[in-house]
mmCIF file of the C-alpha atoms, coordinates in Angstrom:
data_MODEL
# 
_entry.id   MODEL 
# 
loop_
_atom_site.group_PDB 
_atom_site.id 
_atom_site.type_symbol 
_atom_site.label_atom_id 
_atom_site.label_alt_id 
_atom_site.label_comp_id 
_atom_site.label_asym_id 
_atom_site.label_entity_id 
_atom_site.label_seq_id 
_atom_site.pdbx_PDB_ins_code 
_atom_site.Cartn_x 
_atom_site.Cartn_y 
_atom_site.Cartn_z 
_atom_site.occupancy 
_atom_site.B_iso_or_equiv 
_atom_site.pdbx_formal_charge 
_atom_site.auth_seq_id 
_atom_site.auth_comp_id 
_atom_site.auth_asym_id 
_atom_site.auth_atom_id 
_atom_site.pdbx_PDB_model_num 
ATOM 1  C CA . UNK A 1 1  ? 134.602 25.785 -147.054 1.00 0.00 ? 1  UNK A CA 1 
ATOM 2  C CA . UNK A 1 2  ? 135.986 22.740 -148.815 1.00 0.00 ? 2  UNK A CA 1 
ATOM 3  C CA . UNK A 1 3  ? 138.833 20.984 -148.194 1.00 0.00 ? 3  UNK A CA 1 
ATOM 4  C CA . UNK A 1 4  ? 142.160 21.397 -150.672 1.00 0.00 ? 4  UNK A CA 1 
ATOM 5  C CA . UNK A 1 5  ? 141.953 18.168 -151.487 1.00 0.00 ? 5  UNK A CA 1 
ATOM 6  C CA . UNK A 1 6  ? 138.560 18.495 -153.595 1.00 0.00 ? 6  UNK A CA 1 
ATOM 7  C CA . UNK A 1 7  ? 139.831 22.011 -154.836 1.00 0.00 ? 7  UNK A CA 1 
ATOM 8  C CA . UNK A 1 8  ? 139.279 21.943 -158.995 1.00 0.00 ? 8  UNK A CA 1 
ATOM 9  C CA . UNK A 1 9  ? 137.701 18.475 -158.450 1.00 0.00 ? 9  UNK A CA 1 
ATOM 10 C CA . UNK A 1 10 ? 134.979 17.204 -160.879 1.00 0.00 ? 10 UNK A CA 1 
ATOM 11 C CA . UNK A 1 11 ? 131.909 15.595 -158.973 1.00 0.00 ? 11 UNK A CA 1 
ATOM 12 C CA . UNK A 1 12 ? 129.366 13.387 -161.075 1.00 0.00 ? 12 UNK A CA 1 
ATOM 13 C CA . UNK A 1 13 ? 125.659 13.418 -159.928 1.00 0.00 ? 13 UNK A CA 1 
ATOM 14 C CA . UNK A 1 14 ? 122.672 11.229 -161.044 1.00 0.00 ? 14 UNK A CA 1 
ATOM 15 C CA . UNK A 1 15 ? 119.280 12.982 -159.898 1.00 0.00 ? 15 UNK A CA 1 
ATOM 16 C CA . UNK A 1 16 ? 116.125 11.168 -159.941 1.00 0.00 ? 16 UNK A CA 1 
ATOM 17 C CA . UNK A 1 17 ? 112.394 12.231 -158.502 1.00 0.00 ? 17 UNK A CA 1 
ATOM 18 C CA . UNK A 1 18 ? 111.290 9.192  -156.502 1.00 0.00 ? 18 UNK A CA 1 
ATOM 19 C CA . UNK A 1 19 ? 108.434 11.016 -155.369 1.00 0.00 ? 19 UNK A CA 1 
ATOM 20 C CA . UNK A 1 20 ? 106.731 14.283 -156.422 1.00 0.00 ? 20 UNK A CA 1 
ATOM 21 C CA . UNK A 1 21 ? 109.082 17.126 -155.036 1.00 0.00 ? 21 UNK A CA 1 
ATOM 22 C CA . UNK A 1 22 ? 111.519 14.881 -153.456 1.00 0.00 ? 22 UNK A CA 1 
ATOM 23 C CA . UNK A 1 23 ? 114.784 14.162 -155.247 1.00 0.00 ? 23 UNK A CA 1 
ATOM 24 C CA . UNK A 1 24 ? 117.501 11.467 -154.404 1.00 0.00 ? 24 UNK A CA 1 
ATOM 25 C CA . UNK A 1 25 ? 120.996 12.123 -155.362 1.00 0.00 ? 25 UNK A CA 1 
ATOM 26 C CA . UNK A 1 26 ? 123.577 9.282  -156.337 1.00 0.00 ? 26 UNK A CA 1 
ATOM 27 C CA . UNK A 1 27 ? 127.207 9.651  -156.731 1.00 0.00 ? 27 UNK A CA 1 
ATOM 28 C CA . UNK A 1 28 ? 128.415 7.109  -159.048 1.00 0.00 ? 28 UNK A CA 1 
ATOM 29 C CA . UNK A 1 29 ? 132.246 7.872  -158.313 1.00 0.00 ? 29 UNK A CA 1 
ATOM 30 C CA . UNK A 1 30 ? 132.039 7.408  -154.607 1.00 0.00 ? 30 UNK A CA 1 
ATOM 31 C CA . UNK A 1 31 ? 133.817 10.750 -153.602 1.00 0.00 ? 31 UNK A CA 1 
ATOM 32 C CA . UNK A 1 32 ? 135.861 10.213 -150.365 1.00 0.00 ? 32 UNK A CA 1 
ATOM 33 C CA . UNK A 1 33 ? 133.467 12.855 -149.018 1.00 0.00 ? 33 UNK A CA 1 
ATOM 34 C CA . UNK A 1 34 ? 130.127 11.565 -150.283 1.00 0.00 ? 34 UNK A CA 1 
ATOM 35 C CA . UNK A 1 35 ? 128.851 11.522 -146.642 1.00 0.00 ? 35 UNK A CA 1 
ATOM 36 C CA . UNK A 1 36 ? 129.000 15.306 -146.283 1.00 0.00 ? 36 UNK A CA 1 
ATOM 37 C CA . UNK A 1 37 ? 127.338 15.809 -149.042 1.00 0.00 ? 37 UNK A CA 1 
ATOM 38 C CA . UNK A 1 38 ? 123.046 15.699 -150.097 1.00 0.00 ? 38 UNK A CA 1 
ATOM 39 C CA . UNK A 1 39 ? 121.752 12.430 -150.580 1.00 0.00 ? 39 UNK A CA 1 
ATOM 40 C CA . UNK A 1 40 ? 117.993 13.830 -150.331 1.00 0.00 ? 40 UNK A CA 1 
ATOM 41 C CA . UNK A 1 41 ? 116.766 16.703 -151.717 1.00 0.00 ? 41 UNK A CA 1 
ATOM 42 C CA . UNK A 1 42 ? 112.960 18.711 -151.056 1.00 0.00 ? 42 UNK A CA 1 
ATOM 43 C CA . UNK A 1 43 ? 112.312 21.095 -154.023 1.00 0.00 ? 43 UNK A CA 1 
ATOM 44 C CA . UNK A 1 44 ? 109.900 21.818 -156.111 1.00 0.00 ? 44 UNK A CA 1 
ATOM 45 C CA . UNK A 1 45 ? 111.678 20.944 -159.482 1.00 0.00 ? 45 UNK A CA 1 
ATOM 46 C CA . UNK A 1 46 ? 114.650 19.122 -160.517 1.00 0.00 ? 46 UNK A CA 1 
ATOM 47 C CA . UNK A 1 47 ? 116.457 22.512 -161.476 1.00 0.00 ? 47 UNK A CA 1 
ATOM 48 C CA . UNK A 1 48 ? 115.401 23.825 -157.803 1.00 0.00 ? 48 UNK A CA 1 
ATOM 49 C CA . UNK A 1 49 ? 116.912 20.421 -156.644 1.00 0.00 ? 49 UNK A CA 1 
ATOM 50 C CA . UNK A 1 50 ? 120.711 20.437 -158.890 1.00 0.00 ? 50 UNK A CA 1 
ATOM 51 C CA . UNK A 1 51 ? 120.849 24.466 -157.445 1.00 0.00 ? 51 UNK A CA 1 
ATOM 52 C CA . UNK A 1 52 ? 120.598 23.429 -154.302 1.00 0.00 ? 52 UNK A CA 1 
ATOM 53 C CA . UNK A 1 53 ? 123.199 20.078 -154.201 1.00 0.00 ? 53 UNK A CA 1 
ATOM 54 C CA . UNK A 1 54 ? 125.497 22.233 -156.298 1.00 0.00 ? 54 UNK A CA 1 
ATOM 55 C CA . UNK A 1 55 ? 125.807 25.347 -153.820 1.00 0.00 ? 55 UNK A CA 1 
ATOM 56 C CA . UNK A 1 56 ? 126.920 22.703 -150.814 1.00 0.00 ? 56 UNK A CA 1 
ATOM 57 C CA . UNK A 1 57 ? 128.728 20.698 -153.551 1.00 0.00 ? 57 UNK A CA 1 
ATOM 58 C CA . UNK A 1 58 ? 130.826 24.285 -153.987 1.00 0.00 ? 58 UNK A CA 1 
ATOM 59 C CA . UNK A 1 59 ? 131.216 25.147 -150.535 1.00 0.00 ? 59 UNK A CA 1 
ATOM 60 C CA . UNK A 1 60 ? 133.244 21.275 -150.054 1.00 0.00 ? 60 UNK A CA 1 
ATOM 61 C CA . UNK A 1 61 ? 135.351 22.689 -152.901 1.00 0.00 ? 61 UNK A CA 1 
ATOM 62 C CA . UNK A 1 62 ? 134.083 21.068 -156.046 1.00 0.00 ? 62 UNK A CA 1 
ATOM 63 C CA . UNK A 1 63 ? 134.591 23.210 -159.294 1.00 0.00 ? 63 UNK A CA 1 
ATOM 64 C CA . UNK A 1 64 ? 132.515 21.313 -161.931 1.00 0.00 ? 64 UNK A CA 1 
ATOM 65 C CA . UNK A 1 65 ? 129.193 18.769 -161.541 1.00 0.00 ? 65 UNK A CA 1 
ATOM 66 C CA . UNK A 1 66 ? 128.327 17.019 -164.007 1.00 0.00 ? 66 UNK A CA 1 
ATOM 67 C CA . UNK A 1 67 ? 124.902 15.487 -163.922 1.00 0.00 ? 67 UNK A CA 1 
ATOM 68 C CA . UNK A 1 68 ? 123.147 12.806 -165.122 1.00 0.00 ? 68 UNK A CA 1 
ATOM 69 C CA . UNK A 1 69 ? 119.013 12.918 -164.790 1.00 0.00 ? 69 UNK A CA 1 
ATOM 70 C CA . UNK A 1 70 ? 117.329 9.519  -164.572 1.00 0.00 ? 70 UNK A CA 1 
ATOM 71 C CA . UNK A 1 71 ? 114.217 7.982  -164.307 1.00 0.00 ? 71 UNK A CA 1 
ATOM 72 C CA . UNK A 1 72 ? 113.516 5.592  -161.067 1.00 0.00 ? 72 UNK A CA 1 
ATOM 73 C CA . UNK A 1 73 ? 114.592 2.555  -163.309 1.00 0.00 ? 73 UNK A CA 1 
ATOM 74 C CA . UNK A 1 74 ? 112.735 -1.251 -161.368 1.00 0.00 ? 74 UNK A CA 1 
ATOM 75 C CA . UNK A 1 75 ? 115.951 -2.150 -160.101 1.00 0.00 ? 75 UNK A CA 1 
ATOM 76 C CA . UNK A 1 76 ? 116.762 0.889  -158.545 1.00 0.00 ? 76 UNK A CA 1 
ATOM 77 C CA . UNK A 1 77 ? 113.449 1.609  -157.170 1.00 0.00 ? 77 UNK A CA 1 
ATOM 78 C CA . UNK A 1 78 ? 113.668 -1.896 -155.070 1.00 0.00 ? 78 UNK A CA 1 
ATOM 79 C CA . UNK A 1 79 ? 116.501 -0.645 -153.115 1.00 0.00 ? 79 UNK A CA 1 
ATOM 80 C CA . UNK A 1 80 ? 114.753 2.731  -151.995 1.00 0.00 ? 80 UNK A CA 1 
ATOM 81 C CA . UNK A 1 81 ? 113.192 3.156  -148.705 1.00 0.00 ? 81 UNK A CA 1 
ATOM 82 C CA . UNK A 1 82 ? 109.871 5.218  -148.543 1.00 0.00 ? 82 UNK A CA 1 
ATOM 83 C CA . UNK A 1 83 ? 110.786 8.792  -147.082 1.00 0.00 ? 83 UNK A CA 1 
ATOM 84 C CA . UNK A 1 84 ? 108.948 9.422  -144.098 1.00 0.00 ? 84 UNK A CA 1 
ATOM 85 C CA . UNK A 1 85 ? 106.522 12.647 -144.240 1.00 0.00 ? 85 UNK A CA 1 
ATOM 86 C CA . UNK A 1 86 ? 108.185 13.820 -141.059 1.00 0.00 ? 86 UNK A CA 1 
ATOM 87 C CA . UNK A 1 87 ? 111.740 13.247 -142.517 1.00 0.00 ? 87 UNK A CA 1 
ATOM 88 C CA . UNK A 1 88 ? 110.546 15.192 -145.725 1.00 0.00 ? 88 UNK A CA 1 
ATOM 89 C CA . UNK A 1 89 ? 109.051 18.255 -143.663 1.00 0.00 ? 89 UNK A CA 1 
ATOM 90 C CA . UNK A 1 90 ? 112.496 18.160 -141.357 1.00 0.00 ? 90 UNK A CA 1 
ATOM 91 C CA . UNK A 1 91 ? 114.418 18.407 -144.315 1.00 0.00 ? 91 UNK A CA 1 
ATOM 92 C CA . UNK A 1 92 ? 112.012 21.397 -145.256 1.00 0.00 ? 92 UNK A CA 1 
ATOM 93 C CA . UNK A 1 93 ? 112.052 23.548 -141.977 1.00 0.00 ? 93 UNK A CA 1 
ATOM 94 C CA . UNK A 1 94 ? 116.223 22.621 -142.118 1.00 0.00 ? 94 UNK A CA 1 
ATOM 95 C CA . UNK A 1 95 ? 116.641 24.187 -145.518 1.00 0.00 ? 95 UNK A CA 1 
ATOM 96 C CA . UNK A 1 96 ? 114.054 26.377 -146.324 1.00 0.00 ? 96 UNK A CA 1 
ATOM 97 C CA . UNK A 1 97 ? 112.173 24.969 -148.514 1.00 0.00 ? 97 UNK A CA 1 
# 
């Protein structure tokens, strides 16, 4: 469960498909525990994708996200590494989907 410290905490989310099914998360506010939380996301929609960062988002204690949906703006898509297929189907078998 999450740690008292995030208790009633707001988190702030960008979501954006950078390829079809696979969503990358942001966290523009840097939360001290971004690293335990989903950076990558398999699903086949964005809603499938916010359901399934905001359940572990709730188990590290967060009360509220608040999400911003984006587009894979030129800038942003520069700094993005091509997902591996195998990485993709690990994260599949991992979490179900």
């Amino acid at each position: 469960m999450g740690d008292v410290a995030t208790r009633g905490r707001t988190l702030r989310a960008t979501l954006c498909e950078v390829e079809r099914g696979v969503f990358y998360v942001n966290y523009p506010d840097s939360p001290a525990d971004k690293d335990e939380l989903v950076i990558y996301q398999t699903c086949p929609s964005a809603a499938d994708a916010k359901v399934c960062v905001e359940s572990r988002a709730w188990a590290r204690g967060y009360e509220t996200i608040v999400w911003t949906q984006t587009i894979v703006a030129p800038l942003f898509a520069s700094h993005i590494k091509t997902v591996p297929p195998e990485v993709v189907a690990a994260y599949a078998v991992r979490f179900g989907r």
